[in-house]
N, C-alpha and C positions, 0 to 999 in steps of 0.2 A: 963715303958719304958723311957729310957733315952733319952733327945735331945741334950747329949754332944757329940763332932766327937770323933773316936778312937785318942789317939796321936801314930804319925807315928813317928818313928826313927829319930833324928838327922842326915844330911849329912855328914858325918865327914870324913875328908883325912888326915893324919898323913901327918905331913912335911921329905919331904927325907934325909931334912940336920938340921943343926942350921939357922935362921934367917940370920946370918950373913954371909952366904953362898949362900942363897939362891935370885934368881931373879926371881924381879916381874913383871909383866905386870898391865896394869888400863885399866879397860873399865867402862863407864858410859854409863847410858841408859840417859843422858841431853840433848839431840839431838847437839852435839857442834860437829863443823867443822871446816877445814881449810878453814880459808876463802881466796877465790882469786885461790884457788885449788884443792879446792873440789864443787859441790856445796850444797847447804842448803838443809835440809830434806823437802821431797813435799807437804808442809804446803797447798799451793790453794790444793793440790785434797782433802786434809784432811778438808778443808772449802766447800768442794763442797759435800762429803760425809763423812757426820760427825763419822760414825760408821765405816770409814778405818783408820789405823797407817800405814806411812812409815817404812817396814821391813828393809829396807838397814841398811847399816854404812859407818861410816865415820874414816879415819887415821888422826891420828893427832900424828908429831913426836915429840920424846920427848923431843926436842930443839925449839918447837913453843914459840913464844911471845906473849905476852898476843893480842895486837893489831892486830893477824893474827886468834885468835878464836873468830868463831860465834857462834850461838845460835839460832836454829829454832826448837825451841817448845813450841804449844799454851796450853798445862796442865801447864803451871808453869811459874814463873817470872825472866826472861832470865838476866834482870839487874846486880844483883848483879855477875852472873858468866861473864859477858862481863867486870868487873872491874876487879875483880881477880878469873881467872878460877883454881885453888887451891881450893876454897870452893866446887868445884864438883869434879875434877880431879887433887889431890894431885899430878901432875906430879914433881912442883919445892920441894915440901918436900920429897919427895921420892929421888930425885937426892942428897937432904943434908943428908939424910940416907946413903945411899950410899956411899958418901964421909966421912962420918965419919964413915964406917965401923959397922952401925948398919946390914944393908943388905948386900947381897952381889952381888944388882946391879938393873936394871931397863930397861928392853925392850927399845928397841929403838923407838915403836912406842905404843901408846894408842888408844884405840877402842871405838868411841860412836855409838850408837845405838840410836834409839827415841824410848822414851819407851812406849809410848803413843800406843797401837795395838788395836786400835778400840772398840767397845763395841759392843756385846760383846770380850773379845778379841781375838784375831785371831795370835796365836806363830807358826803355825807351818810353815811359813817362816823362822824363826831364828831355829828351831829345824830341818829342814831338809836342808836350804841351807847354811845361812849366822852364824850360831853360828858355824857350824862344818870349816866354813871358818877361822874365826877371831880363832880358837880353833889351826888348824891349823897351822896359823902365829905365832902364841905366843910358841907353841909345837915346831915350827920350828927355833924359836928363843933362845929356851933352858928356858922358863920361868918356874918355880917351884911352883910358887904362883901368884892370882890373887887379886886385889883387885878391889870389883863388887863399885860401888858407882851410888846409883840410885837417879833417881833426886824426 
């Protein structure tokens, strides 16, 4: 008897258009925020019970400046995304795509999440309320493509 898993099928979604038709939307599971406008993911209860993740999200529009994102997550080292939040959420390369006509555009707003869901973890906040949300927004904004970037 084997103890290797079955492999299960690739997820795969053919794109509707060319690339450069198409728009994208960015969500990060880095727990980043607006900061001064949203607030920061529930870090103390996450310190007070170590085995919960903050399910929510956070909006961050796609005209933020670097100086107005935060960063509240104790899995990972928030430093370097508070210099230039592009190494987690390619938002300004995506916009020079765009302009020069590689895409054919970029949500107006980006979706962080904390990816952090306890141990063990605990999804089905984001599968029943908060993914079909952000799913929503992005559907409702005409997005074609997603690009997931986890932290």
């Amino acid at each position: 008897m084997s103890d290797r898993q079955p492999e299960l099928p690739i997820p795969w979604t053919v794109l509707p258009r060319p690339l450069a038709e198409c728009k994208f939307g960015l969500v990060t599971s880095g727990g980043l925020y607006h900061r001064g406008v949203e607030p920061p993911f529930d870090l103390e209860r996450e310190r007070q019970e170590p085995t919960w993740g903050d399910p929510s999200y956070r909006v961050l529009p796609a005209d933020i400046r670097q100086a107005e994102v935060g960063a509240s997550h104790l899995h990972m080292n928030t430093r370097d995304v508070l210099e230039d939040l592009d190494i987690l959420l390619p938002i300004h390369r995506f916009q020079e795509l765009a302009a020069g006509g590689r895409i054919g555009g970029l949500a107006s707003r980006a979706y962080s999440f904390m990816g952090y869901q306890g141990y063990p973890a605990d999804t089905s906040a984001w599968q029943k309320d908060y993914g079909p949300r952000v799913a929503g927004e992005l559907e409702a904004e005409g997005v074609d493509c997603v690009l997931l970037t986890p932290a």
